[in-house]
C-alpha positions in Angstrom: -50.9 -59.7 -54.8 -51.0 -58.7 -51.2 -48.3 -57.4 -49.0 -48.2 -58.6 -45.8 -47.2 -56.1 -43.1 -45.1 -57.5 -40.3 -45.1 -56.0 -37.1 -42.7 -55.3 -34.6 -43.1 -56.7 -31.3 -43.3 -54.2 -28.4 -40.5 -55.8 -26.4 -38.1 -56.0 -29.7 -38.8 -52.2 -29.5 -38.4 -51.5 -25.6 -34.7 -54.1 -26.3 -33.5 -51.6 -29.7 -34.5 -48.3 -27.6 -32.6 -49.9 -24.3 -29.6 -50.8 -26.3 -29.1 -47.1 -28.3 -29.9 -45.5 -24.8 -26.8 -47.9 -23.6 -24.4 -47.2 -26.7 -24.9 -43.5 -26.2 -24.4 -43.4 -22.0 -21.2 -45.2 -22.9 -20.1 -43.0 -25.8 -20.6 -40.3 -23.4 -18.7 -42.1 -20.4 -16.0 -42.9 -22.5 -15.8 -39.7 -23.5 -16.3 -37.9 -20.7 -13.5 -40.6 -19.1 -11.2 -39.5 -22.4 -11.6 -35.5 -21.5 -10.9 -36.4 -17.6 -7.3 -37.7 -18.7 -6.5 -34.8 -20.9 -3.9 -32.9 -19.5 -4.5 -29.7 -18.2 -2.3 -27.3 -20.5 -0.7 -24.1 -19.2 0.9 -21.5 -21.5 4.4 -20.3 -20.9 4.6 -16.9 -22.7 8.3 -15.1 -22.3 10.6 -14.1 -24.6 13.5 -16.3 -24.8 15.4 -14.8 -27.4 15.9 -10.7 -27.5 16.7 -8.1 -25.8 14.0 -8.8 -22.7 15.5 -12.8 -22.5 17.8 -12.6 -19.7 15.2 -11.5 -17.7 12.5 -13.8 -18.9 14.2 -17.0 -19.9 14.6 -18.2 -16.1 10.7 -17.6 -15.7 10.0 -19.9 -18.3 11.9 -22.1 -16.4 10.5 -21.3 -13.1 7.1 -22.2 -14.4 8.2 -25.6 -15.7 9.7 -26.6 -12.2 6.2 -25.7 -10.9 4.4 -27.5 -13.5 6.9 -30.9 -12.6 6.3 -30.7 -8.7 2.6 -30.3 -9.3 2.6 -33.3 -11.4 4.9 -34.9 -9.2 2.3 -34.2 -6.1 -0.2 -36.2 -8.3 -1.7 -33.0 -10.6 -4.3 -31.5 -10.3 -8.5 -32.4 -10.2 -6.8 -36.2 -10.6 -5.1 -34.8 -14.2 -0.9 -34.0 -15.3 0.2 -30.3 -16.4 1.6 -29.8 -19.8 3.6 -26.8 -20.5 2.8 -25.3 -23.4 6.1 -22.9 -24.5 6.0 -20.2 -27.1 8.7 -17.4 -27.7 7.2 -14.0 -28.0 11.1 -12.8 -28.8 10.9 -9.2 -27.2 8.5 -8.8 -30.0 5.6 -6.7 -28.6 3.1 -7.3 -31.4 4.4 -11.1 -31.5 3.2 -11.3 -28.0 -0.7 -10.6 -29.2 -0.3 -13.1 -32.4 1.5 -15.6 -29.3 -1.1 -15.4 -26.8 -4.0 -15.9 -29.4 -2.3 -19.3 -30.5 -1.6 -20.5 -27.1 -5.7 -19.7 -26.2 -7.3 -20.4 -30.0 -5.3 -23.2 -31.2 -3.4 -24.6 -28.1 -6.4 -24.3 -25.7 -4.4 -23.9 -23.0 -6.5 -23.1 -19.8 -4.1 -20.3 -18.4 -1.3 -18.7 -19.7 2.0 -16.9 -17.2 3.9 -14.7 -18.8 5.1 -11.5 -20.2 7.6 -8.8 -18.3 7.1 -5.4 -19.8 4.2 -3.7 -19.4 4.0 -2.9 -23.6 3.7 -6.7 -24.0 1.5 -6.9 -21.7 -1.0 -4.4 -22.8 -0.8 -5.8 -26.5 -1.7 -9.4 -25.1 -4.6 -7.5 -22.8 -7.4 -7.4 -25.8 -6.6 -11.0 -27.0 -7.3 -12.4 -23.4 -10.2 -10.4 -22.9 -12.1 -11.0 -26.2 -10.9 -15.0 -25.9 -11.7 -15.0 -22.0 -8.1 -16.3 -21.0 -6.8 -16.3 -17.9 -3.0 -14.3 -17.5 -0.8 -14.4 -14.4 1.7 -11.3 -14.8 4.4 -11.7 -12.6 6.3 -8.4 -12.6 6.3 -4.7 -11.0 4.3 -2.5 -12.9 2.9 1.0 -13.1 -1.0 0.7 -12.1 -3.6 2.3 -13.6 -5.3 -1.4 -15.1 -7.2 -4.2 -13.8 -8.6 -6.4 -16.0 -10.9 -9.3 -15.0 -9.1 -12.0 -17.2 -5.6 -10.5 -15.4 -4.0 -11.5 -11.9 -1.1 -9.0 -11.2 1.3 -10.9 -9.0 4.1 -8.2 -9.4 4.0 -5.3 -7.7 1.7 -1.7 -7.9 3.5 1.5 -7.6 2.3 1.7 -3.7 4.3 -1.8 -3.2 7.3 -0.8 -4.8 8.2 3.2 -6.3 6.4 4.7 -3.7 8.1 3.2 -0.3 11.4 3.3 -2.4 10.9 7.4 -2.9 9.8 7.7 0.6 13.0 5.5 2.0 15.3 7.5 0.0 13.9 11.1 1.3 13.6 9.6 5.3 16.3 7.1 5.5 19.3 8.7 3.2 18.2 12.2 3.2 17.8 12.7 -0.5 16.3 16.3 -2.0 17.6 15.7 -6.0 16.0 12.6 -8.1 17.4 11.7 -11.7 14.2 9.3 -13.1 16.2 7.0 -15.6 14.4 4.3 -17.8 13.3 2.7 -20.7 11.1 4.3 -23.1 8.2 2.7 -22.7 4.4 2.6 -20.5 5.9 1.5 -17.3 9.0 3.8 -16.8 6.7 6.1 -18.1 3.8 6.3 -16.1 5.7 5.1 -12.7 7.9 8.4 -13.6 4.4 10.6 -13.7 3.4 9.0 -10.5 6.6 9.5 -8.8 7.2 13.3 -10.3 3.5 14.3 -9.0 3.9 12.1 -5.5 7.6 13.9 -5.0 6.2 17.5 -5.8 2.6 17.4 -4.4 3.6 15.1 -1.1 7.1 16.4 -0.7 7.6 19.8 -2.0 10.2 18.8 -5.1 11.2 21.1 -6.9 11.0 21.2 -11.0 14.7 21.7 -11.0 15.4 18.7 -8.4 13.9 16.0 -10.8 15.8 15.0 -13.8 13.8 12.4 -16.5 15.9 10.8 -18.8 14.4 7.9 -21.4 16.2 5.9 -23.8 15.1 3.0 -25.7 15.5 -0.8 -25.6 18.9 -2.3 -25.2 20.7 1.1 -25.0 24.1 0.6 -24.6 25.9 3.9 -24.9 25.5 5.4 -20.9 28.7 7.6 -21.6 26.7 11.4 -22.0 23.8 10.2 -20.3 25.3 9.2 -17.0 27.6 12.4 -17.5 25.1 14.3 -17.2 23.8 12.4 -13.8 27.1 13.2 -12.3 26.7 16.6 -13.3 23.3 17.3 -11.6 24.0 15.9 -8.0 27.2 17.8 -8.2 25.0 21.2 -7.7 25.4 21.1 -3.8 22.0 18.7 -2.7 21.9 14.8 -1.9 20.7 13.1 -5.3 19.7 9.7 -6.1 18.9 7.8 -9.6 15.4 6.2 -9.5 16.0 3.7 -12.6 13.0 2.0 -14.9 16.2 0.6 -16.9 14.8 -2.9 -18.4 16.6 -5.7 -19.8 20.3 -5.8 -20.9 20.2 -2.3 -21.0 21.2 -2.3 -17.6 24.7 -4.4 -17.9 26.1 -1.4 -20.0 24.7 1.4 -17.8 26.2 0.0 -14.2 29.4 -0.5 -16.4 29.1 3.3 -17.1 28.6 4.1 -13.8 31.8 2.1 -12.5 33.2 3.7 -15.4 33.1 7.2 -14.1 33.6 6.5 -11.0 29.8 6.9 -9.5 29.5 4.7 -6.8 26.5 4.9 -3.7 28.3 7.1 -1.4 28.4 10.0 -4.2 24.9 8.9 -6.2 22.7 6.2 -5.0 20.9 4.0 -7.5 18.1 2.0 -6.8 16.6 0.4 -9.4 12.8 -1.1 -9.9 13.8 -4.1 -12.6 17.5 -5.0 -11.3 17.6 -8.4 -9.3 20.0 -10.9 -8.9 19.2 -13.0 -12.0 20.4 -9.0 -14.0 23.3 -9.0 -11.7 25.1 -12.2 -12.5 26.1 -10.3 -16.3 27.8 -7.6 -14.0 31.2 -7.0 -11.9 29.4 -6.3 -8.8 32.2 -5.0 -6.7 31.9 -1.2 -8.1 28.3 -1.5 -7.6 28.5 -2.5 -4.0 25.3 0.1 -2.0 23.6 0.6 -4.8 20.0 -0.8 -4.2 16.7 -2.3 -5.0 13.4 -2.0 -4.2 11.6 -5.7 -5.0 9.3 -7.6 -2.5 11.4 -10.4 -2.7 15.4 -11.2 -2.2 17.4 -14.6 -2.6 18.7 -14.0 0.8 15.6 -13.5 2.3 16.1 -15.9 5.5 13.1 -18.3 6.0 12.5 -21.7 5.3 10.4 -21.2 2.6 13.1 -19.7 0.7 15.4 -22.0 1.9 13.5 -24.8 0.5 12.8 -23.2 -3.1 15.8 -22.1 -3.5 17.3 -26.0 -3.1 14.4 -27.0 -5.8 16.0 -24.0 -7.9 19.4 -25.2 -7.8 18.0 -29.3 -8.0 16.3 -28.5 -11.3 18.7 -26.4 -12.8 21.8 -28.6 -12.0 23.8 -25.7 -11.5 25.2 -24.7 -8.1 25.6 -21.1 -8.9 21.8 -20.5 -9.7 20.2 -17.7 -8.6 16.4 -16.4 -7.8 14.4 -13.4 -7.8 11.7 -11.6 -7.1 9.6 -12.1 -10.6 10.5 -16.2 -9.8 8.3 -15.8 -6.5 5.2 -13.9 -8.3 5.3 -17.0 -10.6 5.5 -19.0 -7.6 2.8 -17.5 -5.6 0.2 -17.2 -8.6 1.2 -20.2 -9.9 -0.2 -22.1 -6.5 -3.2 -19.6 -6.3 -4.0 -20.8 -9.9 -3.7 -24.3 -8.6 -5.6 -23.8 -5.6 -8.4 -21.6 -7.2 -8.9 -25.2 -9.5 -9.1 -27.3 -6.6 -11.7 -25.2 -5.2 -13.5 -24.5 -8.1 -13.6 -28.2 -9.1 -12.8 -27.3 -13.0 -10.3 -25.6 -14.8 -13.1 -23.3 -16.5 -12.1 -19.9 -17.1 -15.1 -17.9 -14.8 -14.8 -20.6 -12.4 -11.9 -19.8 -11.6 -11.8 -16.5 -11.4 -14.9 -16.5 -9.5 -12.5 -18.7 -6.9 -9.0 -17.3 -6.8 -10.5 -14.0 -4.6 -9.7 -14.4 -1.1 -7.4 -16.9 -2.1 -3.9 -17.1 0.3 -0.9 -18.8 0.1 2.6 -18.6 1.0 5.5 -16.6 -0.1 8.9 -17.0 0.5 9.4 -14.1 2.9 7.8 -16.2 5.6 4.4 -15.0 5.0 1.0 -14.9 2.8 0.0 -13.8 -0.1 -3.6 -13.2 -0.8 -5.7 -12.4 -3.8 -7.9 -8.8 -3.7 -11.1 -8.4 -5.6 -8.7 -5.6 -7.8 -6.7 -8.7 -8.9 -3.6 -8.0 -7.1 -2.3 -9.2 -4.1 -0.6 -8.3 -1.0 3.1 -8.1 -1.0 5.9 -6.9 1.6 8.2 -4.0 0.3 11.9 -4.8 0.5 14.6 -2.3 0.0 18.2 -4.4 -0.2 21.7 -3.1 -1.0 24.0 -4.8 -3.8 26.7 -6.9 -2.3 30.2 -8.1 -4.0 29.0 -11.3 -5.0 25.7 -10.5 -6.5 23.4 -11.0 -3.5 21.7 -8.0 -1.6 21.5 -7.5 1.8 18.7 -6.2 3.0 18.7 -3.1 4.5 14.5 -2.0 4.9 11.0 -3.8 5.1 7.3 -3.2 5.9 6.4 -4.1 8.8 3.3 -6.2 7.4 2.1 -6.7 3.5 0.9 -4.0 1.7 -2.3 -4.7 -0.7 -1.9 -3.6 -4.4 -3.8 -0.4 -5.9 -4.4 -1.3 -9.2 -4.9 3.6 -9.4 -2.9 5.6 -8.1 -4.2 8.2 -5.4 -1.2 11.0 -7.4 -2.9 11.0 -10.7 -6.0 12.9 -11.1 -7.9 10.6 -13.8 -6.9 7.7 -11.1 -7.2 9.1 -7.6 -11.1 8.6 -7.8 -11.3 4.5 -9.4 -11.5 1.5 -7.5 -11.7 -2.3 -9.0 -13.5 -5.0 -7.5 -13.9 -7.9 -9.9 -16.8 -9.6 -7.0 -20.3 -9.4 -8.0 -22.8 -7.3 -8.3 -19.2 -4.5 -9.3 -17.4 -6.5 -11.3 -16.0 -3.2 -13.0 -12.2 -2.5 -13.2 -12.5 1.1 -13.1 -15.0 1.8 -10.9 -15.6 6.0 -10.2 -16.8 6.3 -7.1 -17.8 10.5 -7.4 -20.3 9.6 -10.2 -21.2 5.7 -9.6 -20.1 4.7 -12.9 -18.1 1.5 -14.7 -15.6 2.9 -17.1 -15.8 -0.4 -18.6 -12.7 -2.3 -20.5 -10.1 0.0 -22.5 -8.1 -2.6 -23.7 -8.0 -2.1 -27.3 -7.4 1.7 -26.9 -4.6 1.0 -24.3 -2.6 -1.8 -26.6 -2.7 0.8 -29.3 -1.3 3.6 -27.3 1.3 1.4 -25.5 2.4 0.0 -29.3 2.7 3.4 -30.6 4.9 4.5 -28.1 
């Protein structure tokens, strides 16, 4: 019996190969169409419950306002923002396990967040390892710059250093209680400002006073005792405070308590803005001061105009902003418009893009993004009013650009960053020509253990 072999005709061939070539070029358009109306997600990462959440809850919010007016202006690259919420909960460690979900399962493609610097540094390996981008938004103490972190709050040379130096030309003060929280930040601002005041100003160990206590301390009764005691030994004194989160309701209490007010001991706090204020019977605390680059009564239009979007989305007349709300607000729009000019959302893409990047703040004018991932900022010194609201009493003259070292530390004086190529090195020593490379890892750990 013989099989007969049937063969295919060449054009039956040329039609089947035509037709999978088709299928597949409109699997891949259809796709490719399906990815282009994903929305673009952005992580939200502040605590909203603990001891850090009445500082950080009204960021969370800040960013979702951003996120509906961008969507409202038509998105971005043609696609809607979806906020993607999680709550670390004042939790440092839960601030690492947070971030990874928000980059490994959420996929977000940039995440804002944190306030203190210890939650910061235990989210700095998971961003690095999982090449996220994070937009910190708050005052901090230097000494770090990562490439997969944009610091939108302010270096010690934007904030604690013109502060010290206003306090010594301006009011005359020779005596310095450093008060804060025990933890990286108040920390290492305090060994910054300790060298700066005896190496640059001739301070006296006996003039500075360093006080720590932890976390939602609530008991001020020895401790600011003790303050009154050490500017009553015959020299001008001021408190320099690194007092975070509702630690600081109890302590201006204290102060009222004992009847401290500016005229005997000036205050100026780093992390006290309005948003802190509105827990707190201002009238004992009127001249006390702050040192932020931003105030609500900043008089421009741009602030003018936020502020009505503030008190629009919120519904609630009384609503108040502050200087952490306009770091979200200018790196939240240098996000956006690093994307536009990058074309993608893709995580080296846009850092690549964001430097050199400038956009307006609400002081009436620009921001810009260095190659050390911080930007430039004006320094604002204001004085607390009766009704919650500072008036502001001292400003640069221009913007000041963010040193990621300090020129007071030894390890630091002699490190540069610059993220651009061929550097691309956060620590950069310019005496012996080498990277130091990243110290992430190392740094959560320390910070964590503190």
């Amino acid at each position: 019996m013989t099989t007969l072999q049937r063969k295919t005709h060449p054009r039956t061939v040329a039609r089947f190969a035509t037709a999978l070539i088709t299928a597949a070029v409109m699997g891949a358009s259809a796709q490719a169409v399906a990815q282009d109306d994903d929305p673009i997600k952005v992580g939200i990462l502040h605590s909203l419950s603990g001891t850090m959440a009445i500082s950080e809850t009204v960021l969370k919010d800040t960013v979702e306002m951003l996120i509906e007016q961008q969507n409202d202006a038509g998105g971005l690259l043609g696609r809607q923002l979806e906020a993607v919420v999680v709550d670390p909960a004042s939790n440092w460690p839960l601030f690492a396990e947070r971030a990874r979900e928000l980059l490994a399962q959420e996929e977000v493609d940039v995440i804002f967040g944190n306030w203190t610097s210890v939650s910061r540094k235990a989210v700095l390996p998971v961003v690095e390892e999982l090449n996220g981008l994070l937009f910190y938004p708050v005052q901090y103490e230097g000494e770090e710059s990562s490439e997969n972190v944009f610091y939108t709050g302010a270096a010690p040379n934007q904030q604690a250093i013109p502060a010290v130096e206003y306090l010594i030309n301006q009011v005359g003060i020779e005596r310095f209680a450093l008060v804060g929280t025990d933890y990286v930040y108040p920390r290492t601002t305090n060994r910054i400002l300790e060298a700066f005041l005896k190496d640059e100003h001739g301070i006296a160990d006996e003039d500075i006073m360093i006080n720590y206590t932890p976390f939602g301390h609530s008991d001020w009764q020895n401790i600011v005792a003790e303050i009154r005691r050490f500017g009553e030994e015959g020299k001008p004194t001021a408190v320099i405070s690194t007092v975070n989160g509702d630690a600081n309701v109890p302590f201006y209490t204290e102060l009222s308590n004992q009847g401290i007010d500016a005229a005997d001991i000036p205050v100026i706090a780093f992390s006290v803005g309005e948003q802190e204020l509105t827990g707190i019977d201002t009238g004992p605390l009127v001249g006390h001061l702050a040192a932020w680059n931003y105030f609500m009564s900043v008089d421009t239009d741009e602030n003018y105009d936020f502020i009505d979007a503030w008190i629009d989305y919120t519904g609630d007349e009384m609503a108040v902003t502050n200087d952490p709300m306009e770091a979200h607000y200018i790196g939240f729009n240098m996000w956006a418009e690093a994307v536009r000019k990058a074309g993608t959302t893709d995580v080296d893409a846009v850092k690549d893009a964001i430097i050199g990047v400038a956009v307006p703040n609400l002081s009436g004018g620009y921001a810009a993004m260095m190659p050390n991932h911080h930007i430039t900022k004006p320094v604002l010194i204001g004085e607390i009013q009766d009704n919650g609201q500072f008036d502001i009493v001292w400003q640069t003259p221009s913007t000041v650009a963010g040193d990621a070292w300090s020129d007071y530390l030894p390890g630091s004086r002699d490190l540069i960053a610059d993220w651009r190529k061929p550097m691309e090195c956060g620590n950069f020593n310019v005496v012996n020509g080498s990277c130091g490379g990243s110290t992430a890892a190392e740094e959560a750990e320390a910070a964590l253990a503190e």
